[in-house]
SELUMFI-25961 format. One record per atom (N, C-alpha, C): atom name; residue in one letter; x, y, z. Coordinates in steps of 0.001 Angstrom, whole numbers, plus 500000, padded with zeros to 6 digits. Example, Ala and Ser with C-alpha at 12.3 -4.5 7.8 and 13.67 -1.06 7.14 Angstrom:
! residues 2
REC   atom   type        x        y        z
REC      N      A   513190   494310   507800
REC     CA      A   512300   495500   507800
REC      C      A   513200   496700   507800
REC      N      S   512850   497750   507080
REC     CA      S   513670   498940   507140
REC      C      S   512900   500030   507870
! end
This chain:
! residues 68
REC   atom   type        x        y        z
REC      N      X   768059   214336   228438
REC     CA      X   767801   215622   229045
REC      C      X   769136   216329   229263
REC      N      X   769278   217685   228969
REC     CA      X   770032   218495   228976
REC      C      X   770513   219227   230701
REC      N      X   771544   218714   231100
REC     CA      X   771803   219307   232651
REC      C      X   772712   220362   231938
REC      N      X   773084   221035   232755
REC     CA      X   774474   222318   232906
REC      C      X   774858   222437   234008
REC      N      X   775962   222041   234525
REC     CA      X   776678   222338   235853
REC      C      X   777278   223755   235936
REC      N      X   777482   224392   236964
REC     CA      X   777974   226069   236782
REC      C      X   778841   225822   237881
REC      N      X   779643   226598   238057
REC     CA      X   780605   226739   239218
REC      C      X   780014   228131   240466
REC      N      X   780842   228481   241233
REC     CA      X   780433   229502   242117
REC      C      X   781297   230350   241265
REC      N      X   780228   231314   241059
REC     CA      X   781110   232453   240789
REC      C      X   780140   232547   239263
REC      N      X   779715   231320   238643
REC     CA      X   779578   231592   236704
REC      C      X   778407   232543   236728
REC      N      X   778218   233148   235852
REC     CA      X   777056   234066   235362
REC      C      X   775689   233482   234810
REC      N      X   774577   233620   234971
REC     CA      X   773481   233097   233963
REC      C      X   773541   233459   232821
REC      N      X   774465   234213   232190
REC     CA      X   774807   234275   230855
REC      C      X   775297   233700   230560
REC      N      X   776666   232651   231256
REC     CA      X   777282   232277   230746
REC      C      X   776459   230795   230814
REC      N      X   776100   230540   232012
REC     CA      X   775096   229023   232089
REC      C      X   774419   228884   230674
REC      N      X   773676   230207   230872
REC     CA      X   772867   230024   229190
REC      C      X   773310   229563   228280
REC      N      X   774552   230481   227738
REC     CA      X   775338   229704   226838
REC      C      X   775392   228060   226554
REC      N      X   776465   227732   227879
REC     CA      X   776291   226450   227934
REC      C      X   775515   225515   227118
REC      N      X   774058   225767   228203
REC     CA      X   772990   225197   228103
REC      C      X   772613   224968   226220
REC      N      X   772396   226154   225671
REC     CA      X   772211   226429   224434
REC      C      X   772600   225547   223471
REC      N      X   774424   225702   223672
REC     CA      X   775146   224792   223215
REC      C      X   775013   223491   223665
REC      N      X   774424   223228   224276
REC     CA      X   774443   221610   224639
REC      C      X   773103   220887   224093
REC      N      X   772196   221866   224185
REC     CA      X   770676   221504   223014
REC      C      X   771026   221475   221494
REC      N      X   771901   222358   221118
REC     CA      X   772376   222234   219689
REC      C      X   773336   221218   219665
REC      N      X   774189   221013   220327
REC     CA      X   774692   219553   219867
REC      C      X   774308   218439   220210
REC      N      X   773267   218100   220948
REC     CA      X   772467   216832   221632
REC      C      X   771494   216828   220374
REC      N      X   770830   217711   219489
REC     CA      X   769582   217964   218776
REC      C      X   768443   217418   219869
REC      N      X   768158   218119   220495
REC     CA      X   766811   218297   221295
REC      C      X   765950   219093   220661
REC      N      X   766145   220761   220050
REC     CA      X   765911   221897   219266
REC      C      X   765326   221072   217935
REC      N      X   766541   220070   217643
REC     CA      X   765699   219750   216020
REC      C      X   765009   218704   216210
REC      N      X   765147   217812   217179
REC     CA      X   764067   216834   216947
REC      C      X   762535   217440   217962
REC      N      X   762410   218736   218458
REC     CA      X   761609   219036   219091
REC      C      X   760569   219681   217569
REC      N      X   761462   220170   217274
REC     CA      X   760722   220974   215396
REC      C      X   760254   220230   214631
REC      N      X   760897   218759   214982
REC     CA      X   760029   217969   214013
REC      C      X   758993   217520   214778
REC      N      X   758637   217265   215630
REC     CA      X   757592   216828   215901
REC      C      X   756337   217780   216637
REC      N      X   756713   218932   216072
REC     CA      X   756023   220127   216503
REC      C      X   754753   220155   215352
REC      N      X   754799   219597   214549
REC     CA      X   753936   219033   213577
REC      C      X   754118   217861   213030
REC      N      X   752614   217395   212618
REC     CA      X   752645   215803   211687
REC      C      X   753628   216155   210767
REC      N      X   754072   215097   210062
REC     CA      X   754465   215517   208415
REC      C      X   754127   214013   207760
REC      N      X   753351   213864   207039
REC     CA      X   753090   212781   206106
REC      C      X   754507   212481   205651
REC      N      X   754143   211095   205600
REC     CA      X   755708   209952   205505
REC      C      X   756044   210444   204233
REC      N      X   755155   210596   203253
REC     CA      X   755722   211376   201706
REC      C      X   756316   212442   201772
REC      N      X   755807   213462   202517
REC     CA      X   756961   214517   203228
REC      C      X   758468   214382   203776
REC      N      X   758013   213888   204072
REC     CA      X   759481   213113   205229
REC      C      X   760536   212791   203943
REC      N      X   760094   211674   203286
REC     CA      X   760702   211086   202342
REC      C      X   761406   211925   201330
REC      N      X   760701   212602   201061
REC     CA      X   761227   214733   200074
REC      C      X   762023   215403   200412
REC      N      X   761866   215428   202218
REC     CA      X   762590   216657   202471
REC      C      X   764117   215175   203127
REC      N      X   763978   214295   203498
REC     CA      X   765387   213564   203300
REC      C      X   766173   213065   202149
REC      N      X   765092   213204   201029
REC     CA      X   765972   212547   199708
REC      C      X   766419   214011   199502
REC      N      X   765607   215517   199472
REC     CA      X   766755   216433   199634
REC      C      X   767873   216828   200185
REC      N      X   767701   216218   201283
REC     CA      X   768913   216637   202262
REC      C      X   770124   215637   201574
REC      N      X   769619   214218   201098
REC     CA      X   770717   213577   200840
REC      C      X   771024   213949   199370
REC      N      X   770890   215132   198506
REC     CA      X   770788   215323   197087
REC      C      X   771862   216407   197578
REC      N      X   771748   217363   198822
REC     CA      X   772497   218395   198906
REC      C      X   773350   218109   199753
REC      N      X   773752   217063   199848
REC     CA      X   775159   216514   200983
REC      C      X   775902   216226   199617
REC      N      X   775527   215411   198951
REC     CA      X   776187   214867   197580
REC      C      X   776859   216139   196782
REC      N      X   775723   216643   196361
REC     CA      X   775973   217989   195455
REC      C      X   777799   219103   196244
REC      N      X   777570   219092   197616
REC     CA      X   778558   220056   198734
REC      C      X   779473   218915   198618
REC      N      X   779256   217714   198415
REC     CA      X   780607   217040   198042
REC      C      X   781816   216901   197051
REC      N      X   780364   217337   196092
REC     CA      X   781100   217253   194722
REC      C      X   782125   218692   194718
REC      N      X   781221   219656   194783
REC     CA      X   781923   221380   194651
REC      C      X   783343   220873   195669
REC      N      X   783440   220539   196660
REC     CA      X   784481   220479   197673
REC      C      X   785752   219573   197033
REC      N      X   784749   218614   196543
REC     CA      X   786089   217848   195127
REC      C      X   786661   218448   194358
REC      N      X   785785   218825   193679
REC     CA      X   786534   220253   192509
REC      C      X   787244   221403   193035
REC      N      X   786832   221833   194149
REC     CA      X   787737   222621   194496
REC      C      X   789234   222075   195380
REC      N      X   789230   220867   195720
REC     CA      X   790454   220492   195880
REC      C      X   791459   219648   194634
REC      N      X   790717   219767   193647
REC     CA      X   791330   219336   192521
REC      C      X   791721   220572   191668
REC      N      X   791313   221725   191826
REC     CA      X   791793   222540   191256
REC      C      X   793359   223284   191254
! end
């Protein structure tokens, strides 16, 4: 669970912030999306062998471009 401490004086804008940022780097936001629906394990399996097809692929371009 996501706390945010504020000082006297901070803004609820700025708390927000915080807060925001601390759901995006904890992934609360993304693991809340996934389970905001089923997804059949064959699903699952698709959309991670993509993700691991396009980590590879952003590796390669990043090679070539430091070899250039």
């Amino acid at each position: 669970m996501a706390q945010v401490y504020i000082k006297q004086g901070d803004s609820i804008d700025a708390a927000l912030r915080k807060f925001k940022k601390m759901t995006m780097e904890s992934g609360i936001l993304k693991e809340y999306r996934a389970h905001e629906h089923y997804e059949k394990p064959s699903d699952k399996r698709r959309r991670e062998a993509a993700a691991r097809l396009r980590k590879i692929q952003r590796a390669k371009r990043q090679a070539e471009a430091r070899d250039r």
